[in-house]
C-alpha positions in Angstrom: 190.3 89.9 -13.7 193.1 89.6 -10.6 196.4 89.8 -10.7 197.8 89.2 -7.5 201.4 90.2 -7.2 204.2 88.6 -5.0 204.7 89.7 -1.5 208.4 90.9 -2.6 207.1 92.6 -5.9 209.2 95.9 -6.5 206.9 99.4 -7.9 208.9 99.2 -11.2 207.6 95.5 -11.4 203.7 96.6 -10.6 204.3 99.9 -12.7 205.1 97.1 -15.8 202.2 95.0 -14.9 199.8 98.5 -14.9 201.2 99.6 -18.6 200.5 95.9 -19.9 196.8 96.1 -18.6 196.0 99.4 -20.0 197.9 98.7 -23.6 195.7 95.4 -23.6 192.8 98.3 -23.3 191.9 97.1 -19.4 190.7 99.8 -16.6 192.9 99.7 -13.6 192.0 99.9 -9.8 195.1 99.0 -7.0 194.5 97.7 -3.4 197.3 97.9 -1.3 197.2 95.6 1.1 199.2 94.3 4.1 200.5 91.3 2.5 200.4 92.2 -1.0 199.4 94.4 -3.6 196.0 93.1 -5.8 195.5 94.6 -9.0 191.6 94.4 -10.3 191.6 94.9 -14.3 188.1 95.7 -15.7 186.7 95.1 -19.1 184.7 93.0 -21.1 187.5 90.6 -22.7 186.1 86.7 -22.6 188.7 85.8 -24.7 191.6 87.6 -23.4 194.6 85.2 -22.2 195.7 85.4 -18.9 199.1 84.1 -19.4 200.2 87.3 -20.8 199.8 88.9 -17.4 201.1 85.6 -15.7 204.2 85.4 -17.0 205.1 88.9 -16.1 207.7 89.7 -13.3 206.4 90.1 -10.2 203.1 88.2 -11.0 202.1 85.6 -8.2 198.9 84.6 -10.3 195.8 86.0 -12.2 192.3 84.7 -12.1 188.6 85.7 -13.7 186.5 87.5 -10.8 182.9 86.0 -11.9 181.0 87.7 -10.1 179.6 90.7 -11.9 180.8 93.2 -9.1 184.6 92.9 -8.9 186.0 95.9 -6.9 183.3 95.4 -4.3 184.4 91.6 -4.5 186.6 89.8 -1.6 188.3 88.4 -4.8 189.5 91.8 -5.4 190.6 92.8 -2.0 190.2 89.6 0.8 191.1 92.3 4.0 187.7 94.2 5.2 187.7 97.8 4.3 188.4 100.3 7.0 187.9 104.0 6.1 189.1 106.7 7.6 186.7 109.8 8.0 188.3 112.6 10.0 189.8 110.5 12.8 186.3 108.4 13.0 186.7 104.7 11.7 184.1 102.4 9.6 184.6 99.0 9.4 186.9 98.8 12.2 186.7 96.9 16.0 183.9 99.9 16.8 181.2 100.0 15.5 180.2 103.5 14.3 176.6 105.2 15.5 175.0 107.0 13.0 171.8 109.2 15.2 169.6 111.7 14.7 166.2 112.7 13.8 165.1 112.1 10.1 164.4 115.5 9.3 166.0 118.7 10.7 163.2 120.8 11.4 164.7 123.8 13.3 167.8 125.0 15.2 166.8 124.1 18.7 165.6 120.5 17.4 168.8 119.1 16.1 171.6 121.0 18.6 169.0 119.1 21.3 169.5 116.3 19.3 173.2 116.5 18.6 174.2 117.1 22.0 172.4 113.3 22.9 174.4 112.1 20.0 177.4 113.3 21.4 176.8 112.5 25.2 175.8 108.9 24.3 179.6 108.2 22.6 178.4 108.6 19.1 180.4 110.5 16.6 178.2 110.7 13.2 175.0 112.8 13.5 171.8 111.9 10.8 169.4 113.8 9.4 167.5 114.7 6.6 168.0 118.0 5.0 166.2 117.2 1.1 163.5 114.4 2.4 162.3 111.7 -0.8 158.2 111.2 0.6 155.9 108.9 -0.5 153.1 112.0 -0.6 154.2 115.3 -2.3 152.0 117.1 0.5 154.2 115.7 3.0 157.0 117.5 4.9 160.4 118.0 1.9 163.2 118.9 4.6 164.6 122.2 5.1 166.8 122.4 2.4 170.2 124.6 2.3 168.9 125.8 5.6 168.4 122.1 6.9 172.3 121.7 5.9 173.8 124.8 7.7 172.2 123.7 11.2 173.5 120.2 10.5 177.1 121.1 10.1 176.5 124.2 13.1 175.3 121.4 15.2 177.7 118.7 14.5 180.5 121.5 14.9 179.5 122.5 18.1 179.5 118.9 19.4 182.4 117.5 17.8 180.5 115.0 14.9 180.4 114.4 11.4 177.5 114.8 9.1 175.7 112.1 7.0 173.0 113.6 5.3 171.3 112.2 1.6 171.9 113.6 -2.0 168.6 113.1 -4.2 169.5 114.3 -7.2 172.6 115.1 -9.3 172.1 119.0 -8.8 172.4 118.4 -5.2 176.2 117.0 -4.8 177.9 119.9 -5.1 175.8 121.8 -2.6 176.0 119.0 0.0 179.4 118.2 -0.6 180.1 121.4 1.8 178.1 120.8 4.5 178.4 116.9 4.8 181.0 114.5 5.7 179.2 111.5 4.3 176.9 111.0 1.3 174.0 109.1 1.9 172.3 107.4 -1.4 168.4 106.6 0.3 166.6 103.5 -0.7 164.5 104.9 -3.6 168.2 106.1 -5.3 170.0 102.4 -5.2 169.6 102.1 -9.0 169.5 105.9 -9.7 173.2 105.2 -11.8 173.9 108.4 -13.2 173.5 109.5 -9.8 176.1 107.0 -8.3 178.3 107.5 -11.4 178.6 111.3 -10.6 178.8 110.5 -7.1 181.7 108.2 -7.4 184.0 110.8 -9.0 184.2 113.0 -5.8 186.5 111.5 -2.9 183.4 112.0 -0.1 182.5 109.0 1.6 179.4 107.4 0.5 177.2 105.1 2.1 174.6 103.0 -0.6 170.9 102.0 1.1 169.8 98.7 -0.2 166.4 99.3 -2.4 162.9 98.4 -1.1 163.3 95.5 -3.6 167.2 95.1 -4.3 168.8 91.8 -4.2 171.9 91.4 -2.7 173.6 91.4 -5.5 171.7 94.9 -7.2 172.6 96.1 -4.1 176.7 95.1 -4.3 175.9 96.8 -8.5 175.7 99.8 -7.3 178.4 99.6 -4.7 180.2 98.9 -7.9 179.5 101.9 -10.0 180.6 104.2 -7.2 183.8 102.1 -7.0 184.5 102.0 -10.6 184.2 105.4 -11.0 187.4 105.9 -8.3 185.5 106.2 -4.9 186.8 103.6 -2.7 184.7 104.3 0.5 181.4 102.7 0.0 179.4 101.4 3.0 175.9 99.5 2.9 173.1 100.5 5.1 170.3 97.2 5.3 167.4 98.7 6.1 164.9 96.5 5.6 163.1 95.3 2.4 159.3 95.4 0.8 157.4 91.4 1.3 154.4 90.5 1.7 154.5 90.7 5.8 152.4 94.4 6.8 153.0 94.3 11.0 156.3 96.3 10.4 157.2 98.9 7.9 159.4 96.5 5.9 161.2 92.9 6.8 164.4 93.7 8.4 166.8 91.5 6.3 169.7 90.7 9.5 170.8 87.9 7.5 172.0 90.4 4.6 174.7 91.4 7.2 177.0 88.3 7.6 175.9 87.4 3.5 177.4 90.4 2.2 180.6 90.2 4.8 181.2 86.6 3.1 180.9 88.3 -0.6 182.6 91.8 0.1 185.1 93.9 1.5 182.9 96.8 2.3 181.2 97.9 5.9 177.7 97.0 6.1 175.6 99.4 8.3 171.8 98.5 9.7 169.2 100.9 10.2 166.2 99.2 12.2 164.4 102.3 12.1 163.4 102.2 8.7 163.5 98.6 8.4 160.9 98.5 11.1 159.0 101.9 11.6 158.1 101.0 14.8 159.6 102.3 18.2 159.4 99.5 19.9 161.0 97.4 17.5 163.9 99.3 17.0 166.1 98.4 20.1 165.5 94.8 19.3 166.6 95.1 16.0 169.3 96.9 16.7 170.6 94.4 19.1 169.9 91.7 16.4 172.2 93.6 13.9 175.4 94.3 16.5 175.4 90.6 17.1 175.0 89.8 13.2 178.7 91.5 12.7 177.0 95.1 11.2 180.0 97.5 11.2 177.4 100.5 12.4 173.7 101.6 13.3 171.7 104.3 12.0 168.8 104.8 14.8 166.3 107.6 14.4 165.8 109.6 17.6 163.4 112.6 18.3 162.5 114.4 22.2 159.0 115.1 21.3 158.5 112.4 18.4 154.6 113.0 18.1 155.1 116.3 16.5 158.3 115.1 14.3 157.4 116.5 10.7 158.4 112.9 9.4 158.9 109.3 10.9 158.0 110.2 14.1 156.5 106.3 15.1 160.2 104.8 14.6 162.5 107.6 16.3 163.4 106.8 19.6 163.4 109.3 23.2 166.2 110.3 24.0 166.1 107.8 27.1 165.4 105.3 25.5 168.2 105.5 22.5 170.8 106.4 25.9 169.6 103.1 27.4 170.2 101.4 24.2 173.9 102.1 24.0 174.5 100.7 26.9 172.8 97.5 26.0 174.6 97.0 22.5 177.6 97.9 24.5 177.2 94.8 26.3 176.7 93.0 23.3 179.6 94.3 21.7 181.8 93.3 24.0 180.4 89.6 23.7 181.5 89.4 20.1 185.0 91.0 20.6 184.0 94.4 19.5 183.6 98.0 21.1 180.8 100.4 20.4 
């Protein structure tokens, strides 16, 4: 349920509305907007009566969300989300640029690596520090190690750090070292790790299951907001069909659909949803001029030795060229990079 208040409403008349919502038993999440304050009540009650909200002072009007993700909804909160991580903005005119290889795999690696990210504009370095393979005899990451180069690199050079959590045991270690939690593809539905995940305050970006529907997807966005973390992104990066010339089907239509259902930035990653080198600029372009908020882009300067993904990370010429191509593209559509 909604309650939208008026424009004019005063904090003692929202405070009143609050302590009527929880005594009727309802769970209470405010957005704050720059009209007007939204209130989103959750719980199971098919039978309550709205009127006792409506007729409360203060009360423009209250209406059933039916969608089954409300706080990730537009009916909760109509405004985009814009997040503020350390001065760098999601969701905003510029689009963000997450890069990096997918696996740190030494100290001289990723400080080469971050110093591209960095001289290319970008402000968020990737990479993998606990790696989810397919094979169990293939490279894991570096682990704790894999994390303290991160952050030393990403010091050095002025970025932020998105790295993924696997497992429950893992938040509190990466919660240290990274500025963003990443949820992988193979985690979307993991929900006791989202649950536990959405009672920190880190940042936390959801990639959309080799399978997940748009809505699954917006679920899980949901359990991380329901459990008080208010800066979720989604990451498209491609989903399983039947088509085997790329890694998976790049869904760029997923971008503008989930802008018309919800508030929250949607980031693309066309190298996983490709696994190809050469289809990864294309993509990328495709998903700047589809409205995506941010790019995640593999990149690599000797990619046939990479310990993992080396066929879809990108040269270090070739990513530089890149930016300067979605730049122009950007700027077509209003927006900076």
């Amino acid at each position: 349920m909604v309650i939208l208040l008026e424009n004019n409403a005063t904090e003692q008349q929202i405070e009143n509305v609050v302590k009527h919502l929880e005594d009727y038993g309802f769970q209470i999440h405010k957005s704050t907007g720059v009209q007007r304050t939204i209130i989103g009540a959750i719980g199971v009650k098919p039978n309550f009566d709205t009127r006792k909200i409506k007729i409360l002072d203060g009360v423009s009007d209250v209406y059933r969300v039916t969608a089954p993700y409300k706080l990730a909804s537009k009916s909760f909160k109509e405004e985009k989300s814009i997040f503020d991580i350390k001065a760098v903005k999601i969701g905003d005119n510029e689009i963000a640029m997450m890069i990096g290889p997918c696996s740190v795999e030494s100290e001289d690696q990723i400080f080469r690596l971050a110093e591209v990210v960095a001289k290319s504009g970008a402000k968020i370095l990737r990479g993998g520090a606990f790696k989810p393979r397919s094979s169990p005899y293939s490279f894991q990451g570096m682990g704790v190690e894999g994390l303290k180069l991160m952050r030393k690199a990403a010091d050095e050079f002025g970025l932020l750090v998105i790295t993924e959590v696997m497992q429950i045991s893992q938040i509190e270690l990466i919660y240290e070292y990274a500025d963003i939690f990443q949820i992988g593809a193979r985690n979307m539905q993991n929900f006791a790790l989202l649950t536990e995940i959405g009672k920190t305050d880190k940042p936390c970006m959801i990639k959309r299951g080799l399978s997940g529907t748009i809505e699954e997807w917006l679920m899980s966005a949901e359990y991380l907001l329901s459990n008080g973390n208010s800066m979720v992104m989604l990451c498209e990066r491609g989903i399983r069909t039947f088509e085997p010339y790329t890694r998976n089907t790049f869904d760029v239509s997923a971008i503008p659909m989930v802008h018309k259902k919800s508030h929250l930035p949607v980031i693309a990653d066309p190298s996983h949803a490709t696994g190809l080198r050469d289809q990864v600029a294309p993509m990328a372009r495709a998903a700047v001029a589809a409205g995506a908020d941010g790019l995640m882009i593999e990149i690599h300067h000797d990619p046939e030795n990479a310990l993992s993904d080396g066929p879809q990370a990108l040269l270090p010429d070739q990513y530089l060229q890149l930016v300067e191509e979605l730049r122009m593209i950007a700027t077509a559509i209003g927006r900076t990079l």
